[in-house]
Every structure is written in structure tokens, then in C-alpha cells.
C-alpha positions, 0 to 999 in steps of 0.5 A: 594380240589384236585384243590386248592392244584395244584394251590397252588404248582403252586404258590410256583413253581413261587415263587421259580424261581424269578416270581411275581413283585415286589416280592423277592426270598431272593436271593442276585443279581449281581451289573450291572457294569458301563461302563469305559470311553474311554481315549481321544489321545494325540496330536502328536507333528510334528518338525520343520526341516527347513526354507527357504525364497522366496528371498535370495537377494534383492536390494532396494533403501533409502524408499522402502519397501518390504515383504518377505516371510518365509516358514517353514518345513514339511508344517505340523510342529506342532509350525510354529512360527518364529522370523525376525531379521536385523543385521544393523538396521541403513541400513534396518529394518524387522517387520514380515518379511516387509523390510524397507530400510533405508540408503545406504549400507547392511544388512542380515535380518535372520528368525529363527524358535521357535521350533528348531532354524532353521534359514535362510536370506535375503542378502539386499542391499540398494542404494540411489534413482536414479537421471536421467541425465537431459543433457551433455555438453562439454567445447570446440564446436570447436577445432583445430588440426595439423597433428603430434601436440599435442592432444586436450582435451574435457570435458564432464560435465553431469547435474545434479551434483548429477545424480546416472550414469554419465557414458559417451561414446565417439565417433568420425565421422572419425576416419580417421581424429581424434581419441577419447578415454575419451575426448583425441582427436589425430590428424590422417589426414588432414580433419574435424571430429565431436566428440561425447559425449553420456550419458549411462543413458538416451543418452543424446549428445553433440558435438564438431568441430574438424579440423585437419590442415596438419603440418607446413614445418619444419624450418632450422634456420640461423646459422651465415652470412658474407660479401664478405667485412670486410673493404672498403675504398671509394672515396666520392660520390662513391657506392659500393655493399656489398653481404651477405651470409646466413648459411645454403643454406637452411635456411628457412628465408634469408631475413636481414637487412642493417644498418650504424653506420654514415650515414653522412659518408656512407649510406647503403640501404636494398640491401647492396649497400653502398654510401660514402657520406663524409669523415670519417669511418662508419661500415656497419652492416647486420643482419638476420631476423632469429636468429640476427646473424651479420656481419660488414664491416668497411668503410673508405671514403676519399676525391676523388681527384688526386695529380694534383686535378683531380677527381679519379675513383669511384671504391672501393677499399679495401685496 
């Protein structure tokens, strides 16, 4: 009897304290709370700064392409993004930073960021394609030149007519001799010289002879001529010498020529001796080579006999 009243009070004990399974004690219990989520970080936004390009100039010719590059600062800017632009599409056009050159002339092509509008160009030139000169050749293989004289003028003609760089350099092998400056040749000394023409693009020569001969003597013309006789009168059958001066002394040409106005009368040969032939008047011309300058003399001829019929001397007499 002791015994199952301790088992029972053990019993109660169990109870009271929550035991048993499955069992309850009348006693509310706490809800077990949910854990709350953890917020997931929003993205930090980096901005843009800057941009630059790996060329700032470029030269290019009609068809060519060529890309360009754009970088974007900080290297960790959030939007990288960026537009191309070219302000004459007539001259050279962008897709995505790739240049194509289109005609002849200029054109800024300009990046601009998304995220804040930074921009930066690309100053771009375009020319026409090169055409290499193929040859020169020069209008004149020889010339000739006097000391003192005038200059001579050579023309240099590069092929072909279209060739981008016709640029030429001139040269001269004695300068001693002859000068050259941009095909004007200047006589210096007696001699002979070869003129040389070269092309920048692609050295291509050609050459011309030149000879420089010394000057000419300087020439005195005549200035007037005389006769030591403005008239004559003459016996028939005689002679007579007719002596011309020339002016100056130092003409250059003293040579002249004798002519009659009747040579029945009087005849005259290429020294001036006269020869009365008949009767009557004639003049006596003498002319320089130089100049046709003149002077006369009048012959009269007269029968040559005395008053008792003899015969009277030949001299001429000017009477």
C-alpha cells in the first residue's frame, strides 16, 4: 500500500513538469519565431569621368579604312557606352569607331559617352591616292649660250600628268660654266656644262648640253664716208683714183662699194679708180657696206686734145 502511493506521487510529479510524451500539462507554449531574410546590396553606380582616343590625328587616303579605338574612364565606370560621330560624312564616315575615307578633304570624327556626355576626337585628313611619277623629260638636249647673252629657259615635263608629287630639283655640272635655278639657265664662262633635272618622287633625270660661247667683238658702225673729189673733170681715155674715208677710224666694216651713173662716160672699179671713157658727165658713187652711207663725185669728160690737135696730158684735172 506504501509503495503504490509513492509511485503514484512520482507520477503526479512527471506530469506537473511537462514529462511524458504526448501528454500536456495545460500550460500555453511560446511560438518558435521565423528567421527574417537577409536584404540583398544594391549595386553601386561608378560614373563616367573622361574619354580619350588612341589616335587624335590621322592621314588617309580616298578608300582606306581604319579603326580607332576609345577608352573610357575610370576602367570601372558603371555604363561604358558610347556614341561615334563624323561632322562631314562627305569626306570620311565612323560605324563603331571604324573610319572610312571618302573623299578629299577633312573631318572630325567625335566619341561621346552615354553616361555623362564626355566626348573626344579624331582630327582626320584624307587625300587622293598617290600617283608615282613614271619619268621627266626636258624640252631642249641641247643649248647654246653666249657669255653676257641672254638666258636660256628649260622645261621640265613629269609623266604622268596626274602623278601626286611633281616636284623637281635642279642641277648644273659647272657652275663655272652655267647657273641653273627652276629651269633658267645664266651663261657664266666660256665652257660646256650638263643641266640636270631630277624628280623628288622616285629620282627620276633628264639632261640637257649646254655650250657657252665667249661674246661677240663689240661692233663700231660707220657713221658717214667721203671722197677726197666732189668733182672731176677728165680727158678721155685718162684714169683717175678716188680715195674714200670711212668714220670712225675704228669702224668695225670699212669694206664699200663703187658704182657710175654712166658708164659710157666714166667707169669706176671696186677701188675707186675712175677711167673717162667719152664725153659727157657721170657721178661717181661710193657706198658703205655698213650703214649705206654715201658720197659722190661728179665727173666731167672732155675730149682730150690741144688747140693745134695734139693730144693733152691724162692727168685729171679738178676744175
Amino acid at each position: 500500500m506504501k509503495r503504490l502511493a509513492l509511485m503514484f506521487g512520482l507520477a503526479l510529479t512527471l506530469t506537473a513538469c511537462g514529462g511524458g510524451s504526448g501528454g500536456s500539462s495545460g500550460i500555453p507554449h511560446e511560438p518558435t519565431p521565423t528567421p527574417t531574410p537577409t536584404p540583398t546590396p544594391t549595386p553601386t553606380t561608378v560614373a563616367v569621368t573622361g574619354v580619350s582616343l588612341n589616335k587624335t590625328t590621322m592621314t588617309m587616303e580616298v578608300g582606306e579604312s581604319e579603326q580607332i579605338t576609345a577608352t573610357v574612364s575610370p576602367n570601372n565606370a558603371t555604363d561604358k557606352t558610347v556614341s561615334w560621330k563624323s561632322d562631314d560624312t562627305g569626306v570620311a564616315t565612323v560605324d563603331d569607331g571604324k573610319i572610312t575615307a571618302v573623299a578629299a578633304g577633312t573631318a572630325v570624327i567625335t566619341v561621346t559617352t552615354k553616361d555623362g556626355g564626355k566626348t573626344a576626337t579624331c582630327t582626320v585628313t584624307v587625300n587622293q591616292p598617290t600617283v608615282a611619277v613614271t619619268g621627266v623629260s626636258l624640252d631642249k638636249k641641247t643649248l647654246k649660250l653666249t657669255v653676257g647673252g641672254s638666258n636660256g629657259k628649260l622645261t621640265a615635263t613629269v609623266t604622268p600628268d596626274d602623278a601626286t608629287d611633281k616636284s623637281v630639283t635642279w642641277e648644273s655640272s659647272d657652275k663655272k660654266v652655267a647657273t641653273v635655278k627652276d629651269g633658267v639657265v645664266t651663261p657664266v664662262a666660256e665652257g660646256t656644262a650638263t643641266i640636270t633635272v631630277k624628280t623628288v618622287d622616285g629620282n627620276k633625270t633628264a639632261s640637257c648640253a649646254v655650250t657657252v660661247s665667249a661674246p661677240a667683238p663689240v661692233s663700231t658702225h660707220v657713221t658717214s664716208v667721203a671722197l677726197n673729189r666732189g668733182t672731176l673733170q677728165m680727158g678721155s681715155g685718162t684714169t683717175e683714183q678716188l680715195t674714200v674715208t670711212v668714220n670712225p677710224k675704228d669702224a668695225t666694216d670699212k669694206t664699200v662699194t663703187w658704182t657710175s651713173s654712166n658708164a659710157a662716160v666714166a667707169s669706176v672699179d671696186k677701188k675707186g679708180k675712175v677711167t673717162a671713157l667719152a664725153s659727157g658727165e657721170a657721178v661717181v658713187t661710193v657706198k658703205s657696206n655698213d650703214g649705206g652711207k654715201t658720197a659722190t663725185c661728179k665727173i666731167t669728160v672732155v675730149a682730150a686734145t690741144s688747140n693745134n690737135g695734139e693730144d693733152v696730158s691724162n692727168e685729171g684735172q679738178d676744175w
